[in-house]
C-alpha positions in Angstrom: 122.8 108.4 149.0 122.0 107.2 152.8 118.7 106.0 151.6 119.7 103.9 148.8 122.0 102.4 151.7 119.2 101.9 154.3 116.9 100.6 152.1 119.6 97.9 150.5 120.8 96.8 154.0 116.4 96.8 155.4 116.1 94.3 152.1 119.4 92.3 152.9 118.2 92.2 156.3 115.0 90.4 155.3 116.9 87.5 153.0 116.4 85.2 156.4 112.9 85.6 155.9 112.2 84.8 152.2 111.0 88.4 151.1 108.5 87.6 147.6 108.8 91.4 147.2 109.5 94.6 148.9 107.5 97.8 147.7 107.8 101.6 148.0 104.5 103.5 148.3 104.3 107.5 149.2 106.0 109.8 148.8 109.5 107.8 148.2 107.8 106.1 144.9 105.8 109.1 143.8 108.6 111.7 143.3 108.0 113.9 146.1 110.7 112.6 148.5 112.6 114.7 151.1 115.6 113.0 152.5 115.5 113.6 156.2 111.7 115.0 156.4 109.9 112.1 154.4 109.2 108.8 155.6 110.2 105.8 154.3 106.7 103.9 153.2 107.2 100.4 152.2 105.5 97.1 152.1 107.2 93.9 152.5 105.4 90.4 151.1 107.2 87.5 152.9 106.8 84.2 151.4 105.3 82.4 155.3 102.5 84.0 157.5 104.1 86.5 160.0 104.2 84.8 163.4 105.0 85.7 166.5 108.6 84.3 165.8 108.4 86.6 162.6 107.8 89.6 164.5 110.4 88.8 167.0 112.8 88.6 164.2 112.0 91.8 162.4 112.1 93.5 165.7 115.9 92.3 165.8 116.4 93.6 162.2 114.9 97.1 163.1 116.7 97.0 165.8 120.1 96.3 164.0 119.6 99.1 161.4 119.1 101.6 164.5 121.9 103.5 164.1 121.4 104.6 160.7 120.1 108.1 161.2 117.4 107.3 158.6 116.2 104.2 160.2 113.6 105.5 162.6 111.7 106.8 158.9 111.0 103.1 157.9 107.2 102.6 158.4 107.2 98.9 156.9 104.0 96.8 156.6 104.5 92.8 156.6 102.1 91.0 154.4 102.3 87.1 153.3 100.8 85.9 149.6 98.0 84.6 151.3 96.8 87.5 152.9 97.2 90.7 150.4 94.0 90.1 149.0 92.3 90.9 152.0 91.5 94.7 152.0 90.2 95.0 155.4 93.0 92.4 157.1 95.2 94.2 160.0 98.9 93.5 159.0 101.8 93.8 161.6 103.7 97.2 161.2 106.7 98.1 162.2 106.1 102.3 162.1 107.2 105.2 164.8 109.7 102.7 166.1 106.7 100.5 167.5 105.5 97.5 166.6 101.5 97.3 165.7 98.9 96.3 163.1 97.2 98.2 160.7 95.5 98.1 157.2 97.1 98.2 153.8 94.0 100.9 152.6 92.7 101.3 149.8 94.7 104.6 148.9 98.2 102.9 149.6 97.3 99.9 147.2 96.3 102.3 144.3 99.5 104.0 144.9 101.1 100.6 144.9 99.2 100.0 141.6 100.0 103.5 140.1 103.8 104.1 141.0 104.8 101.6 143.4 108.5 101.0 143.5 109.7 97.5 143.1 112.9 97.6 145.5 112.9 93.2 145.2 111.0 90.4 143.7 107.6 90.6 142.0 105.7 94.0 141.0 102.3 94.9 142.9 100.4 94.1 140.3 101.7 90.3 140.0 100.2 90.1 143.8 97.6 92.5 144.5 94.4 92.6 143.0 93.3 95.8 141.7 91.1 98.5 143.5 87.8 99.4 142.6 86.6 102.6 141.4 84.0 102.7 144.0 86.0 101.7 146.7 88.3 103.9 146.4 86.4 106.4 146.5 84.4 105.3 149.4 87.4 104.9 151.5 88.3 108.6 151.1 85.3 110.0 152.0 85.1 108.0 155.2 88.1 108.9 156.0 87.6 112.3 155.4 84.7 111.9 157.4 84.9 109.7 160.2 88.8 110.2 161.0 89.6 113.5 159.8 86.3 115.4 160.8 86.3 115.3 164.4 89.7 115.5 164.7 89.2 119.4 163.6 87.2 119.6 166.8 90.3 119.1 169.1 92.2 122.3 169.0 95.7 121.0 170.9 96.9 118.9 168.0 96.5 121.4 165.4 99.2 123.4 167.1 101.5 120.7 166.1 103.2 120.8 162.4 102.3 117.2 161.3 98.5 117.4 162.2 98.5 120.9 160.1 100.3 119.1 157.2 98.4 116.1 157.1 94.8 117.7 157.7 95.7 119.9 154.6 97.6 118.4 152.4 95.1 114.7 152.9 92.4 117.0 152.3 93.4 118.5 149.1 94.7 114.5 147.6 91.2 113.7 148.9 89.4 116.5 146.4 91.3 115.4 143.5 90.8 111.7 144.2 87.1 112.3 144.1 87.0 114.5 141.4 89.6 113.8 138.9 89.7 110.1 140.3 93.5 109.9 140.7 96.2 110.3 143.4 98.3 112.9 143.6 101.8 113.9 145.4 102.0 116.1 148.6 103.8 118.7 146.2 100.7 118.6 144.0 98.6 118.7 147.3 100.3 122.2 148.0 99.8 123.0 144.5 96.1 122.7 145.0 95.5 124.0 148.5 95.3 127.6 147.0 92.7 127.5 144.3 90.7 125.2 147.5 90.3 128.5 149.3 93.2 127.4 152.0 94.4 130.0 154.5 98.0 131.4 152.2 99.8 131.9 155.4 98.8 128.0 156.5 100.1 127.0 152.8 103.4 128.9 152.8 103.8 128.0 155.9 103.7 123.8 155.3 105.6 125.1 152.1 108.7 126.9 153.7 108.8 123.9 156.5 108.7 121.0 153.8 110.8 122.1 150.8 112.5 125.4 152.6 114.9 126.4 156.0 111.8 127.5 157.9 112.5 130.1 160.8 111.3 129.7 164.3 107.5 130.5 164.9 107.3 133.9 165.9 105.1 134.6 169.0 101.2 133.5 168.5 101.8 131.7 165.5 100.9 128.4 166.2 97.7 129.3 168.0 96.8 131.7 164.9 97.6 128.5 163.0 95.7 126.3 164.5 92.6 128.8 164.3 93.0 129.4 160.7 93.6 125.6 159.6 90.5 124.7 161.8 88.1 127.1 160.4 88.7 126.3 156.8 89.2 122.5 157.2 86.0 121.9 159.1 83.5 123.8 156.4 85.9 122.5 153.5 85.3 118.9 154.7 81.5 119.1 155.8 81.1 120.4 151.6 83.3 117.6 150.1 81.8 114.9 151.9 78.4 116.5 150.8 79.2 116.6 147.6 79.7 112.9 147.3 78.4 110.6 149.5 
């Protein structure tokens, strides 16, 4: 399988720079993944702090792995054993074919926790403490509310498929998180979406485009879209994070 191939070459590549462990989160440990259309979430514990001589080096192994037709899908986060405890550090990314920093949040460290796949060294739970209840919880509704809210109230990007996907599908994971208190899989996400009061036609639509051969949008689809995914999301969210704050 070309992923199995990326992924052994992307944790050869990081040998030079004495790799403690390298993790799968998402969709690629949870049993949802789409070769081709899912991304390739992992998390990479090297045994120094990432310097600017580390990041100059994994910029030459991204580079290298560039013409694998997978390799643009690897979104890998660089952490060092003495930084993973720290839930609110910025980590340097290597995602979108950029390099930045971000978070490891809350969500992807109960994933980590829940079903993370070991691809070398030590398991998650060796490394990373456990997430709290609480703050778990809390995350999700922030996010849901500070993140995802006003982005409802810009209609250009919901005429683009991954803003559709991810508004719904993050919104639905989000319910059962709070409700059920665990995580769930995109597929499960769909799943829900329904019995949530989502538009059908935005649900078959993320469907048909995710596990189907999806047609070309016929005339004043997107915009119709875009209208129906924004009218139900904004309500839907202004309820959930209602219900508990």
């Amino acid at each position: 399988m070309p992923t199995d191939t990326l992924l052994d070459r992307f944790v050869t590549g990081l040998m030079p720079l004495a790799p403690v462990a390298v993790w799968a989160h998402g969709s690629l440990a949870g049993g949802d993944y789409q070769e081709g259309r899912s991304d390739l979430d992992l998390i990479a514990v090297l045994e120094h702090p990432v310097t600017v001589r580390t990041a100059w080096r994994l910029g030459l192994l991204h580079a290298r792995l560039r013409a694998e037709p997978l390799a643009p899908k690897i979104h890998c986060t660089y952490l060092s054993p003495g930084t993973v405890e720290d839930s609110g550090r910025r980590h340097l990314t290597r995602a979108h074919e950029e390099l930045y920093k971000r978070t490891v949040t809350p969500v992807t460290r109960s994933e980590l926790h829940g079903f993370g796949r070991v691809l070398y060294g030590a398991p998650p739970k060796e490394l990373l403490p456990p997430v709290p209840e609480t703050e778990l919880a809390e995350f999700v509704v922030r996010d849901q509310r500070d993140f995802w809210r006003p982005v409802v109230r810009r209609p250009a990007v919901w005429r683009q498929d991954v803003w559709v996907d991810l508004g719904l599908l993050t919104f639905a994971r989000a319910t059962v998180t709070l409700r059920d208190g665990r995580l769930i899989s995109k597929r499960e996400a769909l799943d829900e979406l329904p019995g949530l009061g989502a538009p059908d036609e935005v649900v078959r639509d993320i469907t048909e485009r995710r596990y189907g051969s999806p047609a070309d949008p016929a005339d004043g689809w997107l915009a119709r879209r875009a209208e129906l995914t924004r009218s139900y999301l904004g309500p839907a969210i202004d309820t959930l994070v209602a219900s508990y704050s």
